[in-house]
N, C-alpha and C positions, 0 to 999 in steps of 0.2 A: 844648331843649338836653340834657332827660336823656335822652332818647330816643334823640340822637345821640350823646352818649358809652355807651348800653351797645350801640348798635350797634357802636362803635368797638372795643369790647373783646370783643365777639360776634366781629368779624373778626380781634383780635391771636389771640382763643385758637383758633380755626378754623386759624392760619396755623401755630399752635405745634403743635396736634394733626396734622397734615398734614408737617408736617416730621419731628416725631416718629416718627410712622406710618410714612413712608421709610425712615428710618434702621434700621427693622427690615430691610430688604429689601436697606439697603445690603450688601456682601460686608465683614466686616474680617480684621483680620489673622489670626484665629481661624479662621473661617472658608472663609481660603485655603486649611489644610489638608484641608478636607472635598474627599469626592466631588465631581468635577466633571462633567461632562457628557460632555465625553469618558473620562473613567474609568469612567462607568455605560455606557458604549456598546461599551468595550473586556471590561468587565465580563459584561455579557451575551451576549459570545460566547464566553465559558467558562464552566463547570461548575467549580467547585474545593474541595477536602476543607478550607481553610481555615474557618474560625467567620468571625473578624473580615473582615463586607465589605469594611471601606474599607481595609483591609491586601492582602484580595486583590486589588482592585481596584487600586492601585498595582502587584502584583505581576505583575498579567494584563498588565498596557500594556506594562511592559520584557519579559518573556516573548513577548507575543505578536511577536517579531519572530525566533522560531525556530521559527512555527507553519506547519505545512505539509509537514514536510519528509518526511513518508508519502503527504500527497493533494496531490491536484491537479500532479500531476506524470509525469515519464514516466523508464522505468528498462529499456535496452538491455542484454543479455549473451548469452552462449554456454551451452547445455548440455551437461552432460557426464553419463553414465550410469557409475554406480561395483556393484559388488555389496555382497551385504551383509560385505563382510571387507573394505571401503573401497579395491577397486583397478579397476582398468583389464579385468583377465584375464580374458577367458570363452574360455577355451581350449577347452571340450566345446560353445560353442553362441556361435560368432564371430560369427554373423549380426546379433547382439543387443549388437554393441560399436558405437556411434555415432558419426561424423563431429563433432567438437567446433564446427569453424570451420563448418558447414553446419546446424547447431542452435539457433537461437535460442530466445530469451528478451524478451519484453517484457513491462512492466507498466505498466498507465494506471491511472494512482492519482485518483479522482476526487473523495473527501470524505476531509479526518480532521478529529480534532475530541482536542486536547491538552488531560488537566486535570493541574494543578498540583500536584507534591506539594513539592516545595521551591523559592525563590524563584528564580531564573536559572538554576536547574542541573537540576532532577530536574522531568519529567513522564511522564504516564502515556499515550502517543497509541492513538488506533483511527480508525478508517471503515471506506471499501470502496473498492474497485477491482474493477477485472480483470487476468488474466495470459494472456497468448497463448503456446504453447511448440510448438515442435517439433521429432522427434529423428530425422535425417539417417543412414540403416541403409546398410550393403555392400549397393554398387551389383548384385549380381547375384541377390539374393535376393528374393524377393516375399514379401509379409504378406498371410496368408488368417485368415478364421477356421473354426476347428474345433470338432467338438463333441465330447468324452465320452464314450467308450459307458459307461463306471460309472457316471461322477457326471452324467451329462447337463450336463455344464457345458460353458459358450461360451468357448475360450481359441484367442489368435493364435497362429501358427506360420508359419514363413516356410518355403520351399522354393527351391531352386534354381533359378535360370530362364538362358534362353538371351539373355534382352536385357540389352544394359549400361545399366542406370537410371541418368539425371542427376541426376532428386528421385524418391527413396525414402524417404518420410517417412511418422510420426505425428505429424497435429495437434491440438493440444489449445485446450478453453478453459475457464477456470474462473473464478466469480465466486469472491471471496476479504475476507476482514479480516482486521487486521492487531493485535494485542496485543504493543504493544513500549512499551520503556522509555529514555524520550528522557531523555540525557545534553546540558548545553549549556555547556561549562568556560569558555568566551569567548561573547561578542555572538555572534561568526561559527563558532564553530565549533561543531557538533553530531554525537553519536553515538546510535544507534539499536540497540537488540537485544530478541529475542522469538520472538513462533511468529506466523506464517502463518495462517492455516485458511484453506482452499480447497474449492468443489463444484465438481467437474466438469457441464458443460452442454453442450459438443463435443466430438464426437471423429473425424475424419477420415484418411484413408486416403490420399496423395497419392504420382502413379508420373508420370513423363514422362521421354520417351525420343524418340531419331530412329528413324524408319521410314520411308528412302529418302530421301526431300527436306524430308516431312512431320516437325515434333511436334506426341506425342501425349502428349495430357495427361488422365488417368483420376483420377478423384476416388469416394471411397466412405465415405461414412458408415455409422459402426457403435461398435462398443463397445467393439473389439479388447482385452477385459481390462485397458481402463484400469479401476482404481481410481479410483469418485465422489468419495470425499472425500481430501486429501490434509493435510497438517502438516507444515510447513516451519520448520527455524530459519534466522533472520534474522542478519545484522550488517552494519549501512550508516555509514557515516562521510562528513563532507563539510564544503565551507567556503563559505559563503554558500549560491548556488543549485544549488553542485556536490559530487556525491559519488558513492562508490562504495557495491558492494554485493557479499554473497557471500549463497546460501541452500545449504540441505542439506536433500534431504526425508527425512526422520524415517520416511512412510509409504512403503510398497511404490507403486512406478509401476502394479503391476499386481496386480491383484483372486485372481489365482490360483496357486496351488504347483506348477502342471506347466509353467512356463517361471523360467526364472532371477529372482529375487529383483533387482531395479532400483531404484535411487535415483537420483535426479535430484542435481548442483551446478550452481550456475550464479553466473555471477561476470559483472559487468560492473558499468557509469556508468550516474549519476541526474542529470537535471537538475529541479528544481523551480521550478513557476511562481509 
């Protein structure tokens, strides 16, 4: 009989430790406020200048629903070539004033990555992308390059030619990041501004025209005095996955002082995926 009552009480208290033991594990109301599982998932796909985890970490979840709006998206517009006194005029060197509507602009925005500097309103975004750009010249002029005799330097120059060119263009491509400063006053709506940086890694040459029945379409790669790297200011605005976009480059389009000083604008829509 004694044997069977301390086993009896060997299993009440086995059943009190075991229950006990539980209740650690149980979640309470305390404990609802902590990190959760999805806020540590949200959490770890930001970086943020916050101390307190579980504050950014609530912070990151409603934030993260304005992330993206530099990467992984795609960004249509027009180029326009301005000089350095912000106008249109190349009265001494026409050839170098560019077709607006036959100039494009594209950017494939593939990575960014927002950190936090205040809760729904203020972030700090970057990645990378690329930018495709090309500048649509007077159709009767052709782009060569020339060299130097001083400075032995390689600078384009165009010349007058007898064919009427359809596409008379410079192509460009440059990988790029972006250092901008993400505004979010609503859920939906977000504003962006900052600097570019860009390296040039293409530079093409493209002429097509009719001859007879035939087009003919000529392509040449070279360097035509593009400038490798370029610095662009930014400002994009938008509401949910739509927005617009202006840039202005900051640097010279071209690497040398014996043709006209060019900057690049370019204005068009952003859609973000």
């Amino acid at each position: 009989m004694k044997s069977f009552n301390r086993l009896f009480l060997l299993i009440v208290s086995g059943c009190f430790t075991l229950i006990s033991w539980g209740q650690v594990d149980v979640p309470t109301e305390e404990s609802d406020n902590k990190t959760t599982e999805l806020e540590k998932k949200v959490r770890s796909k930001r970086v943020s200048i916050f101390v307190d985890d579980e504050e950014d970490s609530l912070l990151a979840k409603e934030y993260d629903k304005h992330d993206g709006k530099f990467g992984t998206g795609v960004d249509f517009g027009f180029n326009l070539l301005l000089t350095n006194s912000f106008n249109r005029d190349f009265a001494n060197s026409p050839q170098w004033k560019n077709e607006a509507g036959a100039s494009y602009y594209w950017n494939v925005n593939l990575i960014d990555h927002k950190f936090i500097i205040k809760e729904n309103k203020l972030g700090f975004t970057t990645g990378f992308g690329l930018n495709f750009s090309n500048y649509q010249f007077q159709n009767r002029y052709a782009l060569m390059e020339k060299i130097d005799a001083a400075s032995n330097e390689v600078y384009p120059s165009f010349k007058l030619d007898t064919i009427n060119y359809e596409t008379n263009k410079i192509r460009t491509a440059y990988i790029q990041v972006p250092f901008l400063v993400e505004y979010t006053p609503t859920a939906k709506v977000w504003i962006l501004a900052g600097l570019i940086a860009g390296y040039n890694i293409s530079t093409y040459y493209q002429q097509e025209f009719t001859e007879g029945n035939a087009t003919i379409i000529r392509s040449y790669k070279g360097k035509f005095g593009i400038n490798r790297f370029k610095l662009d200011g930014t400002i994009q605005a938008g509401y949910e996955s739509w927005g617009v976009f202006a840039t202005y480059g900051f640097t010279n389009l071209m690497n040398t002082n014996l043709v006209p000083e060019l900057h690049p604008v370019s204005l068009g829509v952003r859609v973000c995926f």
